[in-house]
matplotlib code that plots the C-alpha trace (Angstrom):
import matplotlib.pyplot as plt

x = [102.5, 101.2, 99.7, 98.3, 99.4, 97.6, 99.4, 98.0, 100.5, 103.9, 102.7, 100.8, 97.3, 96.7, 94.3, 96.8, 99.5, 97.1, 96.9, 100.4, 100.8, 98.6, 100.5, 104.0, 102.0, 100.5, 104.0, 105.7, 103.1, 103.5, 106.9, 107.1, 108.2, 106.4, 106.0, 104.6, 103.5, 102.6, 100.4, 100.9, 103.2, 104.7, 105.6, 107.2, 106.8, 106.8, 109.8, 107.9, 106.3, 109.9, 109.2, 105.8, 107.4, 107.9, 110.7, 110.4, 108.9, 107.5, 106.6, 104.6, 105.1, 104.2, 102.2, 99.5, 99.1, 99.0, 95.1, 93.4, 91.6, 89.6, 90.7, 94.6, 95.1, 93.8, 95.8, 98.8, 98.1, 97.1, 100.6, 102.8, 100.9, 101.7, 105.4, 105.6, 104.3, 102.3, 99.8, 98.1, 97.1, 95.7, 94.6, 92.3, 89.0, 89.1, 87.1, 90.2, 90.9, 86.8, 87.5, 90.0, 91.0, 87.5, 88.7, 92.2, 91.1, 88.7, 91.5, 93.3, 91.3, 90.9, 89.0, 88.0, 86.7, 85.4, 85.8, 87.0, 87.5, 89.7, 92.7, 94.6, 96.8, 95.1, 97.2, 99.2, 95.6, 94.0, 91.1, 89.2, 86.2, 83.8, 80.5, 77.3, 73.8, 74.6, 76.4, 74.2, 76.5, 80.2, 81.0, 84.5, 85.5, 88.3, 89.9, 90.4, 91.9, 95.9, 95.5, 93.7, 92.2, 91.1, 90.4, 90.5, 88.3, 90.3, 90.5, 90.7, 93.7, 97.1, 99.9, 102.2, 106.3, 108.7, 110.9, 112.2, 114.7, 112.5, 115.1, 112.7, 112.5, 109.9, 108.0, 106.8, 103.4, 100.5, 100.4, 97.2, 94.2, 91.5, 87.8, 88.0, 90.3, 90.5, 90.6, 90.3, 89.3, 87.3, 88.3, 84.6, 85.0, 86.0, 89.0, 87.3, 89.3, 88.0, 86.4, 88.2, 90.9, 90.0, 91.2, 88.4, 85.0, 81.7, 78.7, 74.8, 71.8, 68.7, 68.5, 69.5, 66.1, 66.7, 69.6, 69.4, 70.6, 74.0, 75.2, 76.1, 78.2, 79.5, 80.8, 82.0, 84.2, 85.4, 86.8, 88.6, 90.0, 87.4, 85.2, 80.9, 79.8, 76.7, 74.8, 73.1, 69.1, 70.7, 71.7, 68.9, 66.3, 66.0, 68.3, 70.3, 73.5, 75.8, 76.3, 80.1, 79.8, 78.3, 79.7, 79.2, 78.9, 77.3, 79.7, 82.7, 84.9, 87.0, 89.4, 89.7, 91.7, 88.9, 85.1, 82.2, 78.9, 75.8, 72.0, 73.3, 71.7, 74.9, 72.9, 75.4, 75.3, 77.0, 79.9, 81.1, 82.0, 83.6, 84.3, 88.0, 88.1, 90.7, 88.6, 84.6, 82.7, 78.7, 75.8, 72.3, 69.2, 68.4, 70.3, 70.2, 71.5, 73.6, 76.4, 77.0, 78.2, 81.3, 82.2, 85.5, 83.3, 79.0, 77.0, 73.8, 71.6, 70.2, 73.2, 71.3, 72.4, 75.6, 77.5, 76.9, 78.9, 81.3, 82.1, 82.5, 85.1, 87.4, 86.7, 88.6, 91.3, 92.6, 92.4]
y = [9.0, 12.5, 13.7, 17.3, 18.8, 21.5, 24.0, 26.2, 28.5, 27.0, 23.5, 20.3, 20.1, 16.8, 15.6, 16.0, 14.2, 11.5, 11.2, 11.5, 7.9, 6.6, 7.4, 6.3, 2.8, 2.7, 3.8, 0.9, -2.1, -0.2, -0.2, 3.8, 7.1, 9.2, 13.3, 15.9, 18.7, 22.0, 24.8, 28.6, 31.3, 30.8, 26.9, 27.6, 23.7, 21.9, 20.1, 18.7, 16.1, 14.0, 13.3, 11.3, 9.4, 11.9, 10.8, 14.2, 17.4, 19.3, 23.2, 25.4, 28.6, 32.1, 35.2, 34.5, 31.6, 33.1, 32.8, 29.8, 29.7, 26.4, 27.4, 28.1, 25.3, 22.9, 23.9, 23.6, 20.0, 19.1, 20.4, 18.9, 15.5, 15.5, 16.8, 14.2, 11.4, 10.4, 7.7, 8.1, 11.6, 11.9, 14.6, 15.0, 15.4, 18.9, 21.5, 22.7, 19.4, 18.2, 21.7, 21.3, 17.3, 16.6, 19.5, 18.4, 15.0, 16.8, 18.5, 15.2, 13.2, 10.9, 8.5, 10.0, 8.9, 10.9, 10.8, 7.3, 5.5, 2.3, 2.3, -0.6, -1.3, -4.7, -5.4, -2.2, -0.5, 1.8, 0.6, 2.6, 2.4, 4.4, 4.9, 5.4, 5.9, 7.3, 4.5, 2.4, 0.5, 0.4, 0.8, -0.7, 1.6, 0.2, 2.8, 2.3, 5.9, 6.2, 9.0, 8.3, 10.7, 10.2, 12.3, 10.7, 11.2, 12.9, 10.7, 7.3, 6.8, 7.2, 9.7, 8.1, 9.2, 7.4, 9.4, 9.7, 12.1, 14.3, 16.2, 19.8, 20.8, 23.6, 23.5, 26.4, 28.2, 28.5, 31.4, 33.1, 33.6, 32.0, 33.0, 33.2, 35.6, 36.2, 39.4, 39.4, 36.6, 37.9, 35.0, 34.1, 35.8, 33.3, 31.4, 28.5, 25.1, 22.9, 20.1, 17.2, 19.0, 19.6, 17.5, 18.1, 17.6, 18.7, 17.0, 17.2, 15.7, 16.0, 15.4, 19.2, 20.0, 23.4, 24.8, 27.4, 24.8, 24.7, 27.8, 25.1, 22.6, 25.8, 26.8, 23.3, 23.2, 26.8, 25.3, 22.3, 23.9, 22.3, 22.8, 21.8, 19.3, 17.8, 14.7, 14.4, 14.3, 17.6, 19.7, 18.6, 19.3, 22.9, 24.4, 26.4, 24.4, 24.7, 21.5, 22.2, 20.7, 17.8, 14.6, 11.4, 9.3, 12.1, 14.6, 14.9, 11.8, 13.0, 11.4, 13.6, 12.7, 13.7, 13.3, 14.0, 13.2, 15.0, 13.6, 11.5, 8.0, 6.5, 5.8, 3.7, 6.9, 8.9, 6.4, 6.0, 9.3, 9.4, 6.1, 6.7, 9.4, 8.4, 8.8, 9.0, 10.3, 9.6, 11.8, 10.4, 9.8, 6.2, 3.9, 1.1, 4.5, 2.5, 5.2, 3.8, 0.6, 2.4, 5.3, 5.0, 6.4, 6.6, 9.0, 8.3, 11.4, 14.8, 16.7, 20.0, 19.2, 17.0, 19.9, 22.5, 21.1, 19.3, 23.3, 24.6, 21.4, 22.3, 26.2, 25.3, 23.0, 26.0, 28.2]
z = [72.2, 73.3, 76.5, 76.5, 79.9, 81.5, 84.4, 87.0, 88.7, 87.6, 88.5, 85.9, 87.6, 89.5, 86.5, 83.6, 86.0, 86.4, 82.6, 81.9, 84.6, 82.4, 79.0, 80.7, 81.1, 77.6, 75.7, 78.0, 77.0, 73.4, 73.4, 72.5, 73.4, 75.7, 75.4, 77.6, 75.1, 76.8, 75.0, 76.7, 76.9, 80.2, 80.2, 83.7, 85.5, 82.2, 83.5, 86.3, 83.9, 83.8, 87.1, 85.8, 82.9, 80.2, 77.7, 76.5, 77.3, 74.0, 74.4, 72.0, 73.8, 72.7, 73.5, 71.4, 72.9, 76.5, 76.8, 76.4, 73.2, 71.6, 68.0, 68.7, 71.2, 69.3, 66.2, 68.4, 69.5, 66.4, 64.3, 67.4, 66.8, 63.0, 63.2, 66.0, 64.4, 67.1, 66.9, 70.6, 71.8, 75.7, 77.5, 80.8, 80.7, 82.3, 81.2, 78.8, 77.6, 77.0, 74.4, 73.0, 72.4, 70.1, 67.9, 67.6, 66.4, 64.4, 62.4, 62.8, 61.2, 64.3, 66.5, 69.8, 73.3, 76.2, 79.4, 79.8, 82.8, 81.6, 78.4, 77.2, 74.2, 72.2, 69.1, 68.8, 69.1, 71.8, 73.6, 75.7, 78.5, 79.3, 81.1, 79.7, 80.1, 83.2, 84.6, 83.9, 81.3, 80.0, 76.2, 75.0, 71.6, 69.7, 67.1, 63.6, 62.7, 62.5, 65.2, 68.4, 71.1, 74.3, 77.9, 80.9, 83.8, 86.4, 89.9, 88.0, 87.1, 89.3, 89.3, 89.7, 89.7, 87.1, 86.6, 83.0, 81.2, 79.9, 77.2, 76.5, 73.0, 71.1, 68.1, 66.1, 67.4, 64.8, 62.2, 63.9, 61.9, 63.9, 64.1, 68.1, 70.1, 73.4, 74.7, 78.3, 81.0, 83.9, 87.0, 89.0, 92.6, 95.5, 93.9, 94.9, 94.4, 91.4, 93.5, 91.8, 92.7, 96.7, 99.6, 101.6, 100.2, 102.4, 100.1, 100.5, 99.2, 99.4, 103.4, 103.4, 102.4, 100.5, 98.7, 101.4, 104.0, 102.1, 104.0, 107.3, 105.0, 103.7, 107.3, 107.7, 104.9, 105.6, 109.1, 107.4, 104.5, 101.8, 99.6, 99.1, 96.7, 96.2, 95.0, 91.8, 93.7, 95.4, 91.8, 89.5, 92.9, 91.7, 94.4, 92.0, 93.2, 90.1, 88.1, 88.9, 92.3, 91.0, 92.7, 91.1, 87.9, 85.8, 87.6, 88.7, 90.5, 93.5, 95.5, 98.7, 101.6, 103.5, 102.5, 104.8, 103.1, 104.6, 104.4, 101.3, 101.1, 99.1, 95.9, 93.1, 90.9, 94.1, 95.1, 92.0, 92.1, 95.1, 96.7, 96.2, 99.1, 102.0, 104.9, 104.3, 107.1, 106.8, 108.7, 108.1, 109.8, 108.5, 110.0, 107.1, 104.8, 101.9, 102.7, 105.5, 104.3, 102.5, 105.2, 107.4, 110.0, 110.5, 112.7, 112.7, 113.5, 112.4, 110.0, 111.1, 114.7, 113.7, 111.2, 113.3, 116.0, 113.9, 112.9, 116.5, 116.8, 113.9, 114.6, 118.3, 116.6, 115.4, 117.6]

ax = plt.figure().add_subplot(projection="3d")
ax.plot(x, y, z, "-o")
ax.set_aspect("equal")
plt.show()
């Protein structure tokens, strides 16, 4: 078994961690080998993956490869899979990895599933779950290919450490020759943490009325280190709130330590996406507000009179 492994300034991102747990449990119900296999042309932290149950730690590492392209990548992951041998091929279901897995099964010949939420092993076969029609129900795909693919949503499954020995070997880049290549990548101004990613998650819906409104959750999660998200009612309102702040079944599934969720009613959709936070915090006007029922802590009341002074209390914390 293979798990594609993503790294963000010398370190595996939280999400491909998460995936790699998962592989460690698959390979020991399967009774195989587990690899880590890297793509880039600085690998630096590859080792860390031992630490998460990596038997062995594969790189593909050279300049060409140093920006992310869907073409090269998935050529790499697809030649390490075959000179491999591997049967079971997982990746998370980052933005990278939602790329680049479907086109490395493609050139593998392979079943693939999205996104999913649930794997098992059943017969020496994968079986994975996930969600569909928005949520609304579960679909169970069993593979038939000899090679099979799947992403897993990030913030479902565990990382967890098992440490392993994780003996590093390389494997040959790709000849080059692809239709796409990168020239330059321009990085979006703010450096802004990738919410699923975040510890501290400020959310809205559509209790704040107006994308405008934002700008005080924005504050708030300036004072506590966090980020904004929002609820699905709150992006598809017409706000212009970016889809990549999405929190929920159709979005993205975070598991902050902290997560304080403003003029959100707690709709099904919503909590799935986040109802692994640590410590929820609600703020809403209606008392009977289904949020309520899953938050740590509840204040009922008017989040244009509650955030602002939750800011002025965290602004003084520091100070």
């Amino acid at each position: 078994m293979l798990v594609f492994c993503e790294t963000k300034d010398g370190k595996i991102r939280k999400p491909s961690l998460e995936a790699l747990s998962e592989g460690r449990r698959l390979a020991d119900a399967a009774g195989k080998s587990l690899g880590a296999l890297f793509v880039g042309a600085d690998l630096a932290g590859a080792e860390e993956a031992a630490q998460y149950g990596a038997d062995a730690i594969i790189k593909v590492e050279a300049p060409s490869l140093a920006a992310y392209s869907s073409d090269g990548y998935a050529q790499a992951i697809a030649d390490a899979v075959q000179a491999k041998g591997a049967t079971v091929l997982l990746a998370a279901a980052t933005s990278a990895g939602r790329d680049v897995a479907p086109r490395a099964a493609a050139r593998l010949g392979a079943g693939y599933a999205a996104d999913v939420t649930g794997l098992a092993m059943v017969d020496g076969r994968l079986e994975a779950t996930r969600p569909v029609y928005a949520g609304k129900a579960v679909s169970v795909n069993r593979f038939e290919s000899a090679v099979q693919v799947a992403t897993t949503r990030p913030n479902v499954f565990v990382a967890a450490p098992c440490p392993k020995a994780g003996a590093v070997e390389s494997l040959p880049a790709p000849a080059g020759g692809f239709l796409a290549v990168v020239k330059e990548i321009l990085a979006k101004g703010g450096g802004a943490v990738d919410i699923s990613e975040a510890d501290v998650i400020v959310a809205g819906g559509r209790g704040l009325k107006d994308g405008a409104n934002f700008a005080i959750l924005q504050e708030l999660a300036d004072a506590l280190g966090g980020v904004v998200g929002a609820s699905r009612a709150a992006v598809d309102a017409g706000w212009g709130l970016p889809h990549s702040i999405q929190v929920g079944q159709t979005g993205k599934v975070v598991s902050p330590t902290l997560y304080i969720a403003c003029g959100i009613s707690g709709a099904i959709q919503h909590v799935a996406g986040m109802s692994g936070s640590k410590v929820i915090v609600a703020i809403n006007k209606d008392p009977e507000a289904p949020i309520f029922k899953l938050a740590t802590y509840g204040i009922v009341g008017d989040l244009f009179e509650v955030v602002p002074e939750l800011t002025k209390a965290a602004k003084a914390l520091k100070q």
